[in-house]
DRENMIBA-56910 format. One record per atom (N, C-alpha, C, O, CB): residue number from 1; residue in one letter; chain; atom name; y, z, x. Coordinates in nm, 2 decimals. Glycine has a CB too. Layout:
<sites>
   n res chain atom  north     up   east
 NUM   A     A   CA      Y      Z      X
...
</sites>
This chain:
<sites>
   n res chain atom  north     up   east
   1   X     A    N  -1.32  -1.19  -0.31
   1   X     A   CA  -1.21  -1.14  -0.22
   1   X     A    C  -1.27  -1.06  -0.11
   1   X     A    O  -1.35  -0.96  -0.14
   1   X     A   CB  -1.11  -1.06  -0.30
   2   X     A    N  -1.24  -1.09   0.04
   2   X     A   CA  -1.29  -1.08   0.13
   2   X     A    C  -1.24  -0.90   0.16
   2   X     A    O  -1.31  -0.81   0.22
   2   X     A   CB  -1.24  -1.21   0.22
   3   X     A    N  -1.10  -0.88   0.10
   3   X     A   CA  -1.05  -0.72   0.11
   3   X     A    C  -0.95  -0.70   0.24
   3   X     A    O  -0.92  -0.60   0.30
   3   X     A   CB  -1.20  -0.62   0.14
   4   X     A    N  -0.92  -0.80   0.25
   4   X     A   CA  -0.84  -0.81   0.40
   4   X     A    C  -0.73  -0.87   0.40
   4   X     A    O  -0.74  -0.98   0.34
   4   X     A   CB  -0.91  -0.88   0.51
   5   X     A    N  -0.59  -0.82   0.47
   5   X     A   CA  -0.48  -0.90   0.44
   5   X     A    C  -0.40  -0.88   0.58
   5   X     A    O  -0.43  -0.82   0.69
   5   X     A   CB  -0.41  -0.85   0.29
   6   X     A    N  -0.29  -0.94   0.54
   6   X     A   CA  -0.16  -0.89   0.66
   6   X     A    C  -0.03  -0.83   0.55
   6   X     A    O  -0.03  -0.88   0.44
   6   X     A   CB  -0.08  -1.07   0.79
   7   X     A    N   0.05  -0.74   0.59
   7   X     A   CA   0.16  -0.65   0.55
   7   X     A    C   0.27  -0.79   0.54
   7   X     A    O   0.26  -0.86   0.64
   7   X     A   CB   0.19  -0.51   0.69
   8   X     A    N   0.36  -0.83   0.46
   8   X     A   CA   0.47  -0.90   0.42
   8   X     A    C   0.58  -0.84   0.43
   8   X     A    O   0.65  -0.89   0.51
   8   X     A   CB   0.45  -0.94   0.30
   9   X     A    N   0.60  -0.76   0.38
   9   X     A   CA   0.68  -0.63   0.36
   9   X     A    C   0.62  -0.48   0.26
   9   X     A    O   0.51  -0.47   0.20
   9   X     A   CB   0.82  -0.69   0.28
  10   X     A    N   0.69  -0.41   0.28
  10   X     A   CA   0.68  -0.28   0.17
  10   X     A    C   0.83  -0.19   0.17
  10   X     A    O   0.94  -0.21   0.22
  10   X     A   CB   0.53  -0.16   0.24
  11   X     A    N   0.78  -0.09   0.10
  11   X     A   CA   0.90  -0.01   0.05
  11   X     A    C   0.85   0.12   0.02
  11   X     A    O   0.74   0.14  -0.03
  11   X     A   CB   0.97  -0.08  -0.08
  12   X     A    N   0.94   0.21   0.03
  12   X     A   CA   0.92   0.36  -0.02
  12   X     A    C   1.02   0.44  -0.04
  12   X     A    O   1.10   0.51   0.03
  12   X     A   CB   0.86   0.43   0.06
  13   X     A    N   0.99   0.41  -0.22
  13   X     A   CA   1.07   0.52  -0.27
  13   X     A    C   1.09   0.66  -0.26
  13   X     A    O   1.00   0.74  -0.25
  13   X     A   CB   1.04   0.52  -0.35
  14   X     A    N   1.22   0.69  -0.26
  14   X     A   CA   1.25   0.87  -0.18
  14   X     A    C   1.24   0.92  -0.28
  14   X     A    O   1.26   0.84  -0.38
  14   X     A   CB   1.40   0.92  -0.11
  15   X     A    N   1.21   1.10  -0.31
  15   X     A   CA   1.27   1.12  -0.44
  15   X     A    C   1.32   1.29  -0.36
  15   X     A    O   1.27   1.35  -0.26
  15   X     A   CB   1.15   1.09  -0.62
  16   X     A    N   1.41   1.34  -0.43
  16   X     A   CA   1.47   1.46  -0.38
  16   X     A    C   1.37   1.60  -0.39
  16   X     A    O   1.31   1.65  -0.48
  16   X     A   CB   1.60   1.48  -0.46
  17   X     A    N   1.41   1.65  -0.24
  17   X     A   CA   1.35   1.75  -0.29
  17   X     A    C   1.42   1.87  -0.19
  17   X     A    O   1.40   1.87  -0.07
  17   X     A   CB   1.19   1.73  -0.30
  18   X     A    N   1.49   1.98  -0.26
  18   X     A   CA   1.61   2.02  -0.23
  18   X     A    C   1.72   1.98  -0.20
  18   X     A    O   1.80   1.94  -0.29
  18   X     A   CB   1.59   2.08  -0.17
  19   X     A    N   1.74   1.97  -0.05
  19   X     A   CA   1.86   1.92   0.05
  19   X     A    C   1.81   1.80   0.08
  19   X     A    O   1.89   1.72   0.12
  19   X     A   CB   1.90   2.00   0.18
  20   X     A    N   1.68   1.77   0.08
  20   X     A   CA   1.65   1.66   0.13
  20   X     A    C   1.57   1.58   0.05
  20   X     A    O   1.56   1.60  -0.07
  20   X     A   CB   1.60   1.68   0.24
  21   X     A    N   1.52   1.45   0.12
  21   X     A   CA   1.45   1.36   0.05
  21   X     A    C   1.32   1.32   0.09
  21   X     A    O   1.32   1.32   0.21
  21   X     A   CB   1.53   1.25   0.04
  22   X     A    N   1.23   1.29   0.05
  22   X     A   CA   1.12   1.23   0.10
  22   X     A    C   1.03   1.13   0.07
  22   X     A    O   1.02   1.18  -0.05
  22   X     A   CB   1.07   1.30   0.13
  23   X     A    N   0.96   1.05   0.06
  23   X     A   CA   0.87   0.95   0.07
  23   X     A    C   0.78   0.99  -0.10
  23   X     A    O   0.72   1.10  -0.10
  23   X     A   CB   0.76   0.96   0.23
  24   X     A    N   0.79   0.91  -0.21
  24   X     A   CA   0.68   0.97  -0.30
  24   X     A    C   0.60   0.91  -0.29
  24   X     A    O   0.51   0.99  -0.31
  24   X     A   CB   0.69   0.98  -0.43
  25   X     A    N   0.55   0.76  -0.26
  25   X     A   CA   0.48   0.69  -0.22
  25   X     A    C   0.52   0.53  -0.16
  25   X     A    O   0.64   0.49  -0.18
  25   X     A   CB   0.41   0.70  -0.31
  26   X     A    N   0.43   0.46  -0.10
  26   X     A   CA   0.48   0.34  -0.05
  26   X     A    C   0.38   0.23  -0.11
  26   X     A    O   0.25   0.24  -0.12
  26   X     A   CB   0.49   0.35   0.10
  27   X     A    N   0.50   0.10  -0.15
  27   X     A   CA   0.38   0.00  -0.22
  27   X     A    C   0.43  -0.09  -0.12
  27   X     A    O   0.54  -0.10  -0.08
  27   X     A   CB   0.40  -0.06  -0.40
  28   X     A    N   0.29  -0.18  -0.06
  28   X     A   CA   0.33  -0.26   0.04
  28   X     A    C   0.30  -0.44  -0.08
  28   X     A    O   0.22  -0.46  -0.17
  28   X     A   CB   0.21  -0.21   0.21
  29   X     A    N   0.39  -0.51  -0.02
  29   X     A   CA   0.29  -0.68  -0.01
  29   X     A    C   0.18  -0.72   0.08
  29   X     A    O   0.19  -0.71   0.20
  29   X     A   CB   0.37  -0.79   0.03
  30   X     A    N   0.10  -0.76   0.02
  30   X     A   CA   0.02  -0.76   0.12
  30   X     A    C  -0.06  -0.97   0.07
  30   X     A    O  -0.09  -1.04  -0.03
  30   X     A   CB  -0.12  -0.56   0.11
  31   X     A    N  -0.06  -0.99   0.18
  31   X     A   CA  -0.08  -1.17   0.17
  31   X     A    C  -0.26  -1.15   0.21
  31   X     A    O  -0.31  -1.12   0.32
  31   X     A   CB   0.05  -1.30   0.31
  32   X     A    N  -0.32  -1.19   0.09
  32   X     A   CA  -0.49  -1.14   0.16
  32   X     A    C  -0.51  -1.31   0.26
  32   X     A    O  -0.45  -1.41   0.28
  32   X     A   CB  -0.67  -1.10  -0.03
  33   X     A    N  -0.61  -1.28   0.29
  33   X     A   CA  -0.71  -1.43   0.39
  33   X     A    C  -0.72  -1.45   0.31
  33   X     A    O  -0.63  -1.54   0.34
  33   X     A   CB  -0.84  -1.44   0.49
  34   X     A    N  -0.75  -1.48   0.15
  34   X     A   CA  -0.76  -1.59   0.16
  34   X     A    C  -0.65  -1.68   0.05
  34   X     A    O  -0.67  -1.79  -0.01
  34   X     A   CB  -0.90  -1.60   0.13
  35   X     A    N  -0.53  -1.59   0.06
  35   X     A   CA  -0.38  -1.67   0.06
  35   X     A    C  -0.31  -1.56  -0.04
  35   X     A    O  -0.20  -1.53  -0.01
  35   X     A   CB  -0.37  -1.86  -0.01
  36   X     A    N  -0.38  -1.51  -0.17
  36   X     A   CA  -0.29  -1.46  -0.27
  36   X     A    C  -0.22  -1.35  -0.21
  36   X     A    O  -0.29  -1.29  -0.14
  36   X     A   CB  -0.35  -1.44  -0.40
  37   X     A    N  -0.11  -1.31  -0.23
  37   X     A   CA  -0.05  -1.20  -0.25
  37   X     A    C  -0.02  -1.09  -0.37
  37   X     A    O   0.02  -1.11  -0.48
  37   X     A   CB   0.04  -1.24  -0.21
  38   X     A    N  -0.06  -0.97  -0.32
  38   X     A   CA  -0.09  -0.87  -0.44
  38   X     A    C   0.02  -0.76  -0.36
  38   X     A    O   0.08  -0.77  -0.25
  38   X     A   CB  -0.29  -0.82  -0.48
  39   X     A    N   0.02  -0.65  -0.45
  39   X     A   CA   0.13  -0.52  -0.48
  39   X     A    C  -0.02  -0.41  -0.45
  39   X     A    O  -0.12  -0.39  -0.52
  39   X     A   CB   0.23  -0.51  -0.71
  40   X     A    N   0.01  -0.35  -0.29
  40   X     A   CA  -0.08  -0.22  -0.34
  40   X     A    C  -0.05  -0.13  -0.29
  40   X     A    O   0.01  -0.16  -0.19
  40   X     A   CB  -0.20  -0.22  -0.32
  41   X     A    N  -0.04   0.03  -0.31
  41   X     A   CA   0.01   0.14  -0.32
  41   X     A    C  -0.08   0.16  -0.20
  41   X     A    O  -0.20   0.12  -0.18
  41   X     A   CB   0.01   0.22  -0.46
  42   X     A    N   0.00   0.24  -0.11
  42   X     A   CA  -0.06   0.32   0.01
  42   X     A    C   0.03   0.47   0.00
  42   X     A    O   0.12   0.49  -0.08
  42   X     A   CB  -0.02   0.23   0.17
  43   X     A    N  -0.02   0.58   0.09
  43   X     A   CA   0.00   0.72   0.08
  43   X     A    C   0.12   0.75   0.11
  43   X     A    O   0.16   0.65   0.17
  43   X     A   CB  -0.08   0.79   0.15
  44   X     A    N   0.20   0.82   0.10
  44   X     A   CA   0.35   0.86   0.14
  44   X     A    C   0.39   0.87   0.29
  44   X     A    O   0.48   0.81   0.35
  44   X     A   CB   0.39   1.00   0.07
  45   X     A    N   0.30   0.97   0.36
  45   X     A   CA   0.29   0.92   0.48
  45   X     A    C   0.21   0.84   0.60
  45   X     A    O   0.19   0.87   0.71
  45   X     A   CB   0.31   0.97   0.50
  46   X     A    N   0.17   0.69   0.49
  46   X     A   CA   0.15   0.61   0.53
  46   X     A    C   0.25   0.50   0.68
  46   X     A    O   0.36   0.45   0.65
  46   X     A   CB   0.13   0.59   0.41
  47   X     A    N   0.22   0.50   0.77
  47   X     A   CA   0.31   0.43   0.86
  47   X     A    C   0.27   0.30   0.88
  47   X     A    O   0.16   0.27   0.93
  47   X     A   CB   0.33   0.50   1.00
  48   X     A    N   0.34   0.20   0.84
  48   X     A   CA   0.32   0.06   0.80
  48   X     A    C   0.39  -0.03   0.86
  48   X     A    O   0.51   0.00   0.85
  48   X     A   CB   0.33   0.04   0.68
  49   X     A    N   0.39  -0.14   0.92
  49   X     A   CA   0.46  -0.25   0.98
  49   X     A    C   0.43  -0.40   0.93
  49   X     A    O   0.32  -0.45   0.91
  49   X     A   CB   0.44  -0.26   1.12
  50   X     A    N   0.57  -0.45   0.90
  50   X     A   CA   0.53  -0.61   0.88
  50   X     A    C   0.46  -0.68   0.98
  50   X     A    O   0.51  -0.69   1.09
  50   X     A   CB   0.63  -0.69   0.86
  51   X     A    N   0.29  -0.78   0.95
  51   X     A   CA   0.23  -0.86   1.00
  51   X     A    C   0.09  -0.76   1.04
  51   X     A    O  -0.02  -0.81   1.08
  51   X     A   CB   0.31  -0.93   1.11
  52   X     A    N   0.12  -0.62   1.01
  52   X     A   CA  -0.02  -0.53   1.02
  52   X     A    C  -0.15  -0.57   0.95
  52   X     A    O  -0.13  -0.62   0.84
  52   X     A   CB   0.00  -0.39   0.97
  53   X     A    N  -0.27  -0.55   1.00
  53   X     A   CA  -0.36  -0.60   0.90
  53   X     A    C  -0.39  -0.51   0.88
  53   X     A    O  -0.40  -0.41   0.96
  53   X     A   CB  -0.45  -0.67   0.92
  54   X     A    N  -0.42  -0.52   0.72
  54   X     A   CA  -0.49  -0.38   0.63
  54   X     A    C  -0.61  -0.43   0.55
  54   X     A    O  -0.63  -0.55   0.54
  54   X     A   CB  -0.38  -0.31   0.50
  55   X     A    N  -0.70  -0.33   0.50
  55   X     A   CA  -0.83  -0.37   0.42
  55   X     A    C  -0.76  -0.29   0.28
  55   X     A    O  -0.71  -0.18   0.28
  55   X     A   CB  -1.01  -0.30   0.49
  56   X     A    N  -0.78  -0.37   0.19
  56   X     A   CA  -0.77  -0.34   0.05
  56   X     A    C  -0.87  -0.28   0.00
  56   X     A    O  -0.98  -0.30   0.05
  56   X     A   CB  -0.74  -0.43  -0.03
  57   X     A    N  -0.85  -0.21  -0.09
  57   X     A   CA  -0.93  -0.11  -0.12
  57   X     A    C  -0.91  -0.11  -0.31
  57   X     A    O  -0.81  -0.17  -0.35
  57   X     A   CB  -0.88   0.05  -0.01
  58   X     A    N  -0.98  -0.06  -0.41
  58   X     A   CA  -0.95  -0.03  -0.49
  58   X     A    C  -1.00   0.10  -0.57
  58   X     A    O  -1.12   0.15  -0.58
  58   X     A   CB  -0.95  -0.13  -0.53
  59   X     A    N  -0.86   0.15  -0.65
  59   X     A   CA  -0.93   0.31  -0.66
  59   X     A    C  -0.87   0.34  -0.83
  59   X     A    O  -0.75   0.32  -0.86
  59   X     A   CB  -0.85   0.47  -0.51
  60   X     A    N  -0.96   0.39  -0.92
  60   X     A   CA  -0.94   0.44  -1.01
  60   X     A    C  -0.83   0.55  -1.07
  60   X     A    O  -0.81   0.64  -0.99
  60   X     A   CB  -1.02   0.46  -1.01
  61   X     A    N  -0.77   0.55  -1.18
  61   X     A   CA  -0.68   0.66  -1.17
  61   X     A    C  -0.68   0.73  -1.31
  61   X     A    O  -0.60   0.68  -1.39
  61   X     A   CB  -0.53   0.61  -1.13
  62   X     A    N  -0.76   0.82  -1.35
  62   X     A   CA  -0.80   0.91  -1.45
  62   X     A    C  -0.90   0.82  -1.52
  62   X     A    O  -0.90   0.83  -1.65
  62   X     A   CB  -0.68   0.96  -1.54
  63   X     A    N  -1.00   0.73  -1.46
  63   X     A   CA  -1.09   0.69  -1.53
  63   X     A    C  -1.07   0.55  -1.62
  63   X     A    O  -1.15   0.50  -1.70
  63   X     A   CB  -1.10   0.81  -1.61
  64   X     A    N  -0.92   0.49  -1.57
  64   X     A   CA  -0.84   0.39  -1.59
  64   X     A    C  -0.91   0.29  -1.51
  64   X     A    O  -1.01   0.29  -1.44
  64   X     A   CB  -0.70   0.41  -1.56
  65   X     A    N  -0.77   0.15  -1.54
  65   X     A   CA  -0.88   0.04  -1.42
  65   X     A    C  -0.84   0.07  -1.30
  65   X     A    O  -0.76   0.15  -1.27
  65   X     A   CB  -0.86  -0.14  -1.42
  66   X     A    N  -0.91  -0.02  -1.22
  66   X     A   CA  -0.91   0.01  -1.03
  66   X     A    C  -0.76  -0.05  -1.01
  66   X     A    O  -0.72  -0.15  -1.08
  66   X     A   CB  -1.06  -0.10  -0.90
  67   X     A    N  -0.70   0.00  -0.93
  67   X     A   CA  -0.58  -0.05  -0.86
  67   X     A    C  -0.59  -0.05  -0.73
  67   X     A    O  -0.62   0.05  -0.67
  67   X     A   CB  -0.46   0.01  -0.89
  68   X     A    N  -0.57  -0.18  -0.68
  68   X     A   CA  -0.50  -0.22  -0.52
  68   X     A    C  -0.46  -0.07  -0.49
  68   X     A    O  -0.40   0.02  -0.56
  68   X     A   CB  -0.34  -0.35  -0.51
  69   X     A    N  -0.55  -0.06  -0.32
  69   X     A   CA  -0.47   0.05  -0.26
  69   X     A    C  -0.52   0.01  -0.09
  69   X     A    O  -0.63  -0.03  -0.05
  69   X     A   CB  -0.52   0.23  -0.33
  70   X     A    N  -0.42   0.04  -0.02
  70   X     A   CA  -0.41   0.00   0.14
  70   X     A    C  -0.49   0.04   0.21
  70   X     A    O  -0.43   0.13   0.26
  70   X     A   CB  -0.31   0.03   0.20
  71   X     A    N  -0.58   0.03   0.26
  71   X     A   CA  -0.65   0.12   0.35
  71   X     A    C  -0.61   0.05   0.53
  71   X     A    O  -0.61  -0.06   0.57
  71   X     A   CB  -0.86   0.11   0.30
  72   X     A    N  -0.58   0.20   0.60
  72   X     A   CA  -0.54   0.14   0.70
  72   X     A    C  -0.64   0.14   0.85
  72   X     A    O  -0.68   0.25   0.88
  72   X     A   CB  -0.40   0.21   0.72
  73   X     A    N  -0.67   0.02   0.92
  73   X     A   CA  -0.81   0.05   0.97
  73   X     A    C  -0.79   0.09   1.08
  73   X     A    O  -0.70   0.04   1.13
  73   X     A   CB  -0.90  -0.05   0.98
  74   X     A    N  -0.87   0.20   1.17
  74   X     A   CA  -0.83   0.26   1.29
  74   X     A    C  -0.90   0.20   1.42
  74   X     A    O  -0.86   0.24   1.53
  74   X     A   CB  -0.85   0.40   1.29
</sites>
């Protein structure tokens, strides 16, 4: 896997906090080059658009397996 995709859609869950609400994190679709589409978590305030290209990335989480995560390239 080459690590490279385009944005399909995504979504970000709110969760409360006081009066207001905010971003806990965002999982995007992401369709890689070389066709599959996978689920990967990007940062809360992450700013993302459908057809953006992103580099996938994968990152550990307490020593668990690697999970898909978005890296956004500048």
């Amino acid at each position: 896997m080459a690590g490279w995709g385009e944005i399909v859609s995504w979504t970000a869950p709110h969760i409360r906090d006081g009066e207001t609400t905010k971003p806990a994190y965002v999982i995007a679709l992401i369709q890689l080059d070389e066709g599959p589409w996978i689920y990967a978590q990007a940062g809360a305030d992450s700013e993302l658009s459908v057809g953006q290209t992103v580099k996938i990335g994968f990152n550990s989480v307490d020593g668990g397996e690697p999970l898909p995560v978005v890296a956004i390239p500048r």
